[in-house]
N, CA, C and O atoms as a CHARMM CRD file, in Angstrom:
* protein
*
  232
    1    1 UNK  N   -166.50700  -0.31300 -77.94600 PROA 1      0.00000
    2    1 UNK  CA  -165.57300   0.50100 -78.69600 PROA 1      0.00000
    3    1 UNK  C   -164.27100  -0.28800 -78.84400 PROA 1      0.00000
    4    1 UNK  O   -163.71100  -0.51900 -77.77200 PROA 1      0.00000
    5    2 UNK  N   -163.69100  -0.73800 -79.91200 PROA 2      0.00000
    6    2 UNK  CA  -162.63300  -0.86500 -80.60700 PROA 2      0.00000
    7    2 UNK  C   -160.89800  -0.30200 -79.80000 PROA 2      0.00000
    8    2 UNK  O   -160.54200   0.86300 -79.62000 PROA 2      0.00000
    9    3 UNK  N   -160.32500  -1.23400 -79.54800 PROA 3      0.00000
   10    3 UNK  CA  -159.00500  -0.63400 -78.83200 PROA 3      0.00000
   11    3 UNK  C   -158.41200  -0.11400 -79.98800 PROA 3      0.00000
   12    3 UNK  O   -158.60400  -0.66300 -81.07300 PROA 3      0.00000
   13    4 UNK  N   -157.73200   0.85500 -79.88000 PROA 4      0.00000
   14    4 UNK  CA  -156.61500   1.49000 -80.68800 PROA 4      0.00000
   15    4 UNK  C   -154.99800   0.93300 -80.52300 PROA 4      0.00000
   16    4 UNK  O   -154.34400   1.13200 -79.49900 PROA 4      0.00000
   17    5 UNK  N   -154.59400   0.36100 -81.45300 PROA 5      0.00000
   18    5 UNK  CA  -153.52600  -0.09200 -81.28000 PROA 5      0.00000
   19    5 UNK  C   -152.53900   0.91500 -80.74200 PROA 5      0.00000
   20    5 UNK  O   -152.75100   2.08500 -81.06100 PROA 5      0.00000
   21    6 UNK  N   -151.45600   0.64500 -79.95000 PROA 6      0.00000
   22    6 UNK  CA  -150.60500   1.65200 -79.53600 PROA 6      0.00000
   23    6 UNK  C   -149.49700   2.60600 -79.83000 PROA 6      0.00000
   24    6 UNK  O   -148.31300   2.30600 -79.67700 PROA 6      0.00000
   25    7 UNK  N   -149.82400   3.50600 -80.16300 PROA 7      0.00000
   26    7 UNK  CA  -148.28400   4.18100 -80.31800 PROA 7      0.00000
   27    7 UNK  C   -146.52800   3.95200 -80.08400 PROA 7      0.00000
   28    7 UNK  O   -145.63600   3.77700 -80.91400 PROA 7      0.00000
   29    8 UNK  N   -146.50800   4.00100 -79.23500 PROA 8      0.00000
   30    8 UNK  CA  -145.69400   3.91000 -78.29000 PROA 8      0.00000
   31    8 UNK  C   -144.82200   2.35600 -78.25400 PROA 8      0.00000
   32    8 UNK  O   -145.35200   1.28800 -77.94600 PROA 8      0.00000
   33    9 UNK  N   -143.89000   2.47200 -78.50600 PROA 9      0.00000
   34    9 UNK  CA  -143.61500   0.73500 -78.15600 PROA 9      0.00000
   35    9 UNK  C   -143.33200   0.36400 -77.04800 PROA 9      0.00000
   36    9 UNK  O   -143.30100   1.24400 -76.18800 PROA 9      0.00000
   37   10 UNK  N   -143.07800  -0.78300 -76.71100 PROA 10     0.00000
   38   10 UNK  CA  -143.30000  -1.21500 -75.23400 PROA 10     0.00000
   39   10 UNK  C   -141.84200  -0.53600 -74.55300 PROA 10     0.00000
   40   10 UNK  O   -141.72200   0.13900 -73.53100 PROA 10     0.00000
   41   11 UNK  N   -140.55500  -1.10200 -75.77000 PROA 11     0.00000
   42   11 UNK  CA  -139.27400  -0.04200 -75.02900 PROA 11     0.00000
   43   11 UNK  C   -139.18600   1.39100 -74.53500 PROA 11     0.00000
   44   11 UNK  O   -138.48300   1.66000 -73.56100 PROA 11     0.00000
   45   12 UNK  N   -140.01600   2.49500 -75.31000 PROA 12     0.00000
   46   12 UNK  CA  -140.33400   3.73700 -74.68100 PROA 12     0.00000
   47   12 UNK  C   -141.01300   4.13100 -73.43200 PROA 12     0.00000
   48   12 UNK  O   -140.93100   5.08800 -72.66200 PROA 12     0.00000
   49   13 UNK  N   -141.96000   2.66900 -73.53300 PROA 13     0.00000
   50   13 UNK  CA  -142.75900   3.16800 -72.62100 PROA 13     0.00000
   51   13 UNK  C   -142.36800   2.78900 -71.19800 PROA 13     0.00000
   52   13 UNK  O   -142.72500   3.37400 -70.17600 PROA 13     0.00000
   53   14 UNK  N   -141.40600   1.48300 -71.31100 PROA 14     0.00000
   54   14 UNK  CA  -140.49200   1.10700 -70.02500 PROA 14     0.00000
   55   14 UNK  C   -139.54700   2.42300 -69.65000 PROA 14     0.00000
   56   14 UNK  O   -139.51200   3.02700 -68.57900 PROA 14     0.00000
   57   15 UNK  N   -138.65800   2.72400 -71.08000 PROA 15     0.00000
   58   15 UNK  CA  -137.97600   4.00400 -70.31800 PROA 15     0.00000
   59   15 UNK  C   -138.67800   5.03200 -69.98800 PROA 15     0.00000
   60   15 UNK  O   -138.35900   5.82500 -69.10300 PROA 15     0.00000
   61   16 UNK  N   -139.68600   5.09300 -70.67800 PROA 16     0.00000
   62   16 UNK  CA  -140.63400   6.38100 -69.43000 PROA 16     0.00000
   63   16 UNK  C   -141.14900   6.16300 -68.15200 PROA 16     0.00000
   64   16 UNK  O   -141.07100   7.12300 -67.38500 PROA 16     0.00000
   65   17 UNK  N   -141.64000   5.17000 -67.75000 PROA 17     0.00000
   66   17 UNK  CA  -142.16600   4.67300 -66.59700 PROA 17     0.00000
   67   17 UNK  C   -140.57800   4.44900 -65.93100 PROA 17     0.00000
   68   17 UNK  O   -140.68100   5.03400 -64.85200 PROA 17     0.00000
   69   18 UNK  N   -139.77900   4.14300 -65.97800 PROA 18     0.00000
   70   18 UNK  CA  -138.28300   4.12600 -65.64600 PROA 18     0.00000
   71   18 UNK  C   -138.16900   5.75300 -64.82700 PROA 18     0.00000
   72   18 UNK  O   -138.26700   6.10300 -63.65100 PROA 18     0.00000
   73   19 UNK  N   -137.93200   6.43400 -66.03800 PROA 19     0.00000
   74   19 UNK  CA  -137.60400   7.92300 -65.67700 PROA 19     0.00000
   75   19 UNK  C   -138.94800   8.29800 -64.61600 PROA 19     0.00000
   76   19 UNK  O   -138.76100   8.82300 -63.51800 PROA 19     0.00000
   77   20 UNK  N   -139.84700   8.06000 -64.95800 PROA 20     0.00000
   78   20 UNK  CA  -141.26900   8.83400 -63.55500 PROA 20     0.00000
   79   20 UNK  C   -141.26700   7.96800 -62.50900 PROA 20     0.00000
   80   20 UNK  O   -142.00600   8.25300 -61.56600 PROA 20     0.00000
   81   21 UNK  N   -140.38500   6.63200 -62.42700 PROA 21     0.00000
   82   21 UNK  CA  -140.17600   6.29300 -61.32200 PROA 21     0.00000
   83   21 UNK  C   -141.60000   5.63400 -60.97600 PROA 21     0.00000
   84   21 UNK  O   -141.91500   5.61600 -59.78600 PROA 21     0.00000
   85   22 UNK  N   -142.56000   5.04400 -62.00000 PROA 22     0.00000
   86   22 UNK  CA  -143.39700   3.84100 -62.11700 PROA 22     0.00000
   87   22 UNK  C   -143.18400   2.76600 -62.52100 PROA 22     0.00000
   88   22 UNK  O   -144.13600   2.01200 -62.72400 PROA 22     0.00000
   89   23 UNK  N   -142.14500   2.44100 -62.71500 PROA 23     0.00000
   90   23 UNK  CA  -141.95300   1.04900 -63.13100 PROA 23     0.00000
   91   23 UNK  C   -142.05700  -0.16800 -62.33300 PROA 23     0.00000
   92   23 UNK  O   -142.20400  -1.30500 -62.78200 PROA 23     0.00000
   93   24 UNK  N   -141.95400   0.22500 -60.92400 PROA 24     0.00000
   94   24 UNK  CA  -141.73400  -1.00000 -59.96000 PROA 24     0.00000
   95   24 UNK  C   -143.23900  -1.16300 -60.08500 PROA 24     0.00000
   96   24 UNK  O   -143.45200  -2.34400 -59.80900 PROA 24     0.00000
   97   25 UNK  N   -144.49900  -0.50200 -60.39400 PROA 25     0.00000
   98   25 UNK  CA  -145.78100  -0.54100 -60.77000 PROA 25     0.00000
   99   25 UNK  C   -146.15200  -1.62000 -61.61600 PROA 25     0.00000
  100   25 UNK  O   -146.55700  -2.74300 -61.31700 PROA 25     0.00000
  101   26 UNK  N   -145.94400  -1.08300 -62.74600 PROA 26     0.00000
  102   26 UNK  CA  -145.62900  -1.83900 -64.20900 PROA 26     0.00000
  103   26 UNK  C   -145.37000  -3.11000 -63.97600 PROA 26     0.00000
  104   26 UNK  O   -146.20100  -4.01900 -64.00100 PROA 26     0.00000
  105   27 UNK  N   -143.80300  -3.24000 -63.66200 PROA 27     0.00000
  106   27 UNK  CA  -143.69200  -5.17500 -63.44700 PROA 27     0.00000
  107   27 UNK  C   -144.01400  -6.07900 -62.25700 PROA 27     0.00000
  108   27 UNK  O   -143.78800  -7.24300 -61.92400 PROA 27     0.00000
  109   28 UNK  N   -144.82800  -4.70200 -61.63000 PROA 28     0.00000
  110   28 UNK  CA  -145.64700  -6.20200 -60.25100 PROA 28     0.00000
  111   28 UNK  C   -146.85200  -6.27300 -60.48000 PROA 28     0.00000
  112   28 UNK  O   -147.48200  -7.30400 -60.24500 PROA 28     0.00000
  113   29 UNK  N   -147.53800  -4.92600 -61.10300 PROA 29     0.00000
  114   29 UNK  CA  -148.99900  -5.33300 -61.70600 PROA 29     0.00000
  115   29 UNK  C   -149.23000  -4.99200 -62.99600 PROA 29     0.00000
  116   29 UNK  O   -150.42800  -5.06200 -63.27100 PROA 29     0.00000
  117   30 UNK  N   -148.44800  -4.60600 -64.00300 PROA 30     0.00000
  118   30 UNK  CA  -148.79000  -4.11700 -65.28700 PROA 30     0.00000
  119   30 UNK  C   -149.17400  -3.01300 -65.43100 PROA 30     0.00000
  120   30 UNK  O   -149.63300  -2.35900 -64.49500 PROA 30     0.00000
  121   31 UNK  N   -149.04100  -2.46400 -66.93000 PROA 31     0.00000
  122   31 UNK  CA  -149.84200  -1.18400 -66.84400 PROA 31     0.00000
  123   31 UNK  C   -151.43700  -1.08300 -66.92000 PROA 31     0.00000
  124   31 UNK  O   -152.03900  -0.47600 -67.80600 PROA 31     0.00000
  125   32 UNK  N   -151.81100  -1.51600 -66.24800 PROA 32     0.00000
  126   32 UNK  CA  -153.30600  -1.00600 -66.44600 PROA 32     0.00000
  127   32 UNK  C   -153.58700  -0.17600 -64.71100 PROA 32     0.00000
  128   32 UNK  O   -154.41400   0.70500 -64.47300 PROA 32     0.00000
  129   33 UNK  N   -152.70000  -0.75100 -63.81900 PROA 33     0.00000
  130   33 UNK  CA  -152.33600  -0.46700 -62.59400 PROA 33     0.00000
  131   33 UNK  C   -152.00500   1.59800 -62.46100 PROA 33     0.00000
  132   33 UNK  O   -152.26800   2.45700 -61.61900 PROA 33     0.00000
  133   34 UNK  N   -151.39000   1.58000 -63.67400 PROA 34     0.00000
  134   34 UNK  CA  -150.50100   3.23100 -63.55800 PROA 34     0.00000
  135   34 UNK  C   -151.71400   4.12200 -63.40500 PROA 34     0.00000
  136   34 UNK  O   -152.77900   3.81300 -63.93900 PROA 34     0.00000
  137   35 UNK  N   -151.57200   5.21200 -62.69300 PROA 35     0.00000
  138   35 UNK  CA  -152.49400   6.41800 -62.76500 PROA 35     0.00000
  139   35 UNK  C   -152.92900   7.05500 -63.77300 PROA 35     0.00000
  140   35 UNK  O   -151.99300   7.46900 -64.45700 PROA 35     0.00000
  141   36 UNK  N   -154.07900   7.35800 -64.22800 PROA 36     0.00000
  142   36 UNK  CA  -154.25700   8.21100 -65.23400 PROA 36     0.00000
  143   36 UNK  C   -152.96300   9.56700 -65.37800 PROA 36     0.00000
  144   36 UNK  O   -152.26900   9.87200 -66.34700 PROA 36     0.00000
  145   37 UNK  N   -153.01500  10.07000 -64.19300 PROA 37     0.00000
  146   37 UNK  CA  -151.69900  11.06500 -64.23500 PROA 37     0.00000
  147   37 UNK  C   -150.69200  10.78700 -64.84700 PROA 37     0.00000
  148   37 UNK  O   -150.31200  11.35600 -65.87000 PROA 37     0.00000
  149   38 UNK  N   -149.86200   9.40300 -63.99400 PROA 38     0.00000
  150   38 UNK  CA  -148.56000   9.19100 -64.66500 PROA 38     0.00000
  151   38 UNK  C   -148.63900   9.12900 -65.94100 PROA 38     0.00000
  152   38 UNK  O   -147.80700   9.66900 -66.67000 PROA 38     0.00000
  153   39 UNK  N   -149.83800   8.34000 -66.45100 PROA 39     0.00000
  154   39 UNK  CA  -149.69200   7.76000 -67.91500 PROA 39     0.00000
  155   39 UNK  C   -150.14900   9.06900 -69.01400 PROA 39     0.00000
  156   39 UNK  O   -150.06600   8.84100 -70.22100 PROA 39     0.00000
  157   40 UNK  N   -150.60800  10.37600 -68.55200 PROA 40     0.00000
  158   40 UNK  CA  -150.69700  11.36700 -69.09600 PROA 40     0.00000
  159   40 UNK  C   -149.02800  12.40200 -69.20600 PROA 40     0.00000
  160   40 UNK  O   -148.67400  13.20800 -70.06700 PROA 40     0.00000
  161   41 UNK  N   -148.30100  11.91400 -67.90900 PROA 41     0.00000
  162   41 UNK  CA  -147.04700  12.27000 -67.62700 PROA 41     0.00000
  163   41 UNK  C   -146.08600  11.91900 -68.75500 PROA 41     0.00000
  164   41 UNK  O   -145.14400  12.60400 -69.15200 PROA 41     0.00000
  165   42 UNK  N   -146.50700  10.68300 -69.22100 PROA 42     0.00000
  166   42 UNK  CA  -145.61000   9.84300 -69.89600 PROA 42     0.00000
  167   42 UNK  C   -146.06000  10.12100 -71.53500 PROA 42     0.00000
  168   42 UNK  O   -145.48500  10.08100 -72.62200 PROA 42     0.00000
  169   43 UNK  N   -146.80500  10.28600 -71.26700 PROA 43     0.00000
  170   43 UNK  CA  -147.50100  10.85000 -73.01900 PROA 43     0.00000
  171   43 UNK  C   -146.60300  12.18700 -72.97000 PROA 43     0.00000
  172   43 UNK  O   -145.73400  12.31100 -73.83300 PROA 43     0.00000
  173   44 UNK  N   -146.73200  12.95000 -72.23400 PROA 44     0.00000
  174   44 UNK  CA  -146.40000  14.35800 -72.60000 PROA 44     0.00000
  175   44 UNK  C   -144.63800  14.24800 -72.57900 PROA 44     0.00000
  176   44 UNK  O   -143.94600  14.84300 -73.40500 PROA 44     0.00000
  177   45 UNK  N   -144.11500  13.44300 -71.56300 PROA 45     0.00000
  178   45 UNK  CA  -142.77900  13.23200 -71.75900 PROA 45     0.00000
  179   45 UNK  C   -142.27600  12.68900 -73.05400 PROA 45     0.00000
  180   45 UNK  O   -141.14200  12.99800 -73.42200 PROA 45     0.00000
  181   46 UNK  N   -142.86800  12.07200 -73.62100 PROA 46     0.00000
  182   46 UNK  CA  -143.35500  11.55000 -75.20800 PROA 46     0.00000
  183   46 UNK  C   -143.01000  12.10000 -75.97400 PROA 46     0.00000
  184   46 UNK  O   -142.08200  11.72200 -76.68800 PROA 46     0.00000
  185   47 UNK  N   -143.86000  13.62300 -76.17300 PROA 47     0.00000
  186   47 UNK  CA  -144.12300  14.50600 -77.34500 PROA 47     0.00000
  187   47 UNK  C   -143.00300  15.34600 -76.47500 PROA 47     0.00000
  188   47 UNK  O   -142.04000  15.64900 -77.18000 PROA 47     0.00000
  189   48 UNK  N   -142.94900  15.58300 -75.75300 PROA 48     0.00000
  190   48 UNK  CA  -141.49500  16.61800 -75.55800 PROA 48     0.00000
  191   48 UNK  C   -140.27300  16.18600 -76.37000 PROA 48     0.00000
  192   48 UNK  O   -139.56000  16.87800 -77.09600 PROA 48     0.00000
  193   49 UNK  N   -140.16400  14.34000 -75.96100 PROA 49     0.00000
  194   49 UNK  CA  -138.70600  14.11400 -76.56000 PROA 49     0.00000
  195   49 UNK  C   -139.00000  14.26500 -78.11800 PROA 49     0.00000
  196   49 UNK  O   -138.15400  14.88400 -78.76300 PROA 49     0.00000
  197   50 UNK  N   -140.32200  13.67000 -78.91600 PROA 50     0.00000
  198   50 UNK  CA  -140.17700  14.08700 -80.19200 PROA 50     0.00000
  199   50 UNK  C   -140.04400  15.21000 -80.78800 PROA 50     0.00000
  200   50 UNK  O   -139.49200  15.18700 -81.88800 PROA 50     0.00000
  201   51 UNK  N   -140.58200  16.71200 -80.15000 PROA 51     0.00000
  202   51 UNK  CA  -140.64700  17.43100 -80.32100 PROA 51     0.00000
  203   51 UNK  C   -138.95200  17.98300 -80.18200 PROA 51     0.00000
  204   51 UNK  O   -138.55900  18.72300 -81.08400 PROA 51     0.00000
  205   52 UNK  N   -138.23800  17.71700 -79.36200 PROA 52     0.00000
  206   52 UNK  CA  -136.57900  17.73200 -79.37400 PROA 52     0.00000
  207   52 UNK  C   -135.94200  17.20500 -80.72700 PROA 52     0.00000
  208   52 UNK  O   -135.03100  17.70700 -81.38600 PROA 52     0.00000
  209   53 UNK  N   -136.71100  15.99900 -80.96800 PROA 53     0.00000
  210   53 UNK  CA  -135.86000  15.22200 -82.24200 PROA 53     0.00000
  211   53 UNK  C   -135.87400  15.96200 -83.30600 PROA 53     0.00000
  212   53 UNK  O   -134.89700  16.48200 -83.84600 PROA 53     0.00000
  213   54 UNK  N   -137.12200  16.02900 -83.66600 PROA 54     0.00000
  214   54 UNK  CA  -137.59600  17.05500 -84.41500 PROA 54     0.00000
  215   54 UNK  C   -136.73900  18.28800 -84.94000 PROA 54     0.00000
  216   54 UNK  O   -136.31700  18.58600 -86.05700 PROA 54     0.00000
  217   55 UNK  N   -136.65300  18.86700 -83.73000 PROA 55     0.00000
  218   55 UNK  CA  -135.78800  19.94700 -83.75000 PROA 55     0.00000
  219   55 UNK  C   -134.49700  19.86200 -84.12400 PROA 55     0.00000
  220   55 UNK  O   -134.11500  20.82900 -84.78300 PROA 55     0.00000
  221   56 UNK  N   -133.45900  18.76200 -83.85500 PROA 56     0.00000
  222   56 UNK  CA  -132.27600  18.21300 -83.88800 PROA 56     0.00000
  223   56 UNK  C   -132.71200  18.06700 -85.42100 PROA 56     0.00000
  224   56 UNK  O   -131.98700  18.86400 -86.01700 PROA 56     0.00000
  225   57 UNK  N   -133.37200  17.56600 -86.15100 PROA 57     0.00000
  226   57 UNK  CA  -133.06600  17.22400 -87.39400 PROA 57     0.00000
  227   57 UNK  C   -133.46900  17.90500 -88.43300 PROA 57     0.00000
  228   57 UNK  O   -133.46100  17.46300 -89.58200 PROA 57     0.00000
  229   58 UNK  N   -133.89600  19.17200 -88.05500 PROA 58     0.00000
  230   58 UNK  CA  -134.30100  20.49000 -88.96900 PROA 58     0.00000
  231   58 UNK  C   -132.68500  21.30300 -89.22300 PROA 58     0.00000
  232   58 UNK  O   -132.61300  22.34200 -89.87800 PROA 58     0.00000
């Protein structure tokens, strides 16, 4: 199966792993290291902030 290129750019996804307090993860082993959890954490922290922007610009 075919990878899906990513959403997310790599700057969001540092400040999310930043804010959940995975990052020291990230730059000693990369993300493939992160928990399914966190990285479901970080999706949903995701669509919250867009879902804010969103709102701000209606």
């Amino acid at each position: 199966m075919a990878r899906r290129r990513g959403v997310m750019s790599e700057q969001l996804k540092t400040e999310l792993a930043k804010e959940l307090g995975v990052y020291n993860i990230v730059s000693s082993q990369g993300w493939g290291e992160v928990s399914s959890r966190n990285c479901g954490n970080m999706v949903k922290k995701a669509i919250e902030m867009a879902e804010r922007s969103l709102m701000n610009n209606q």
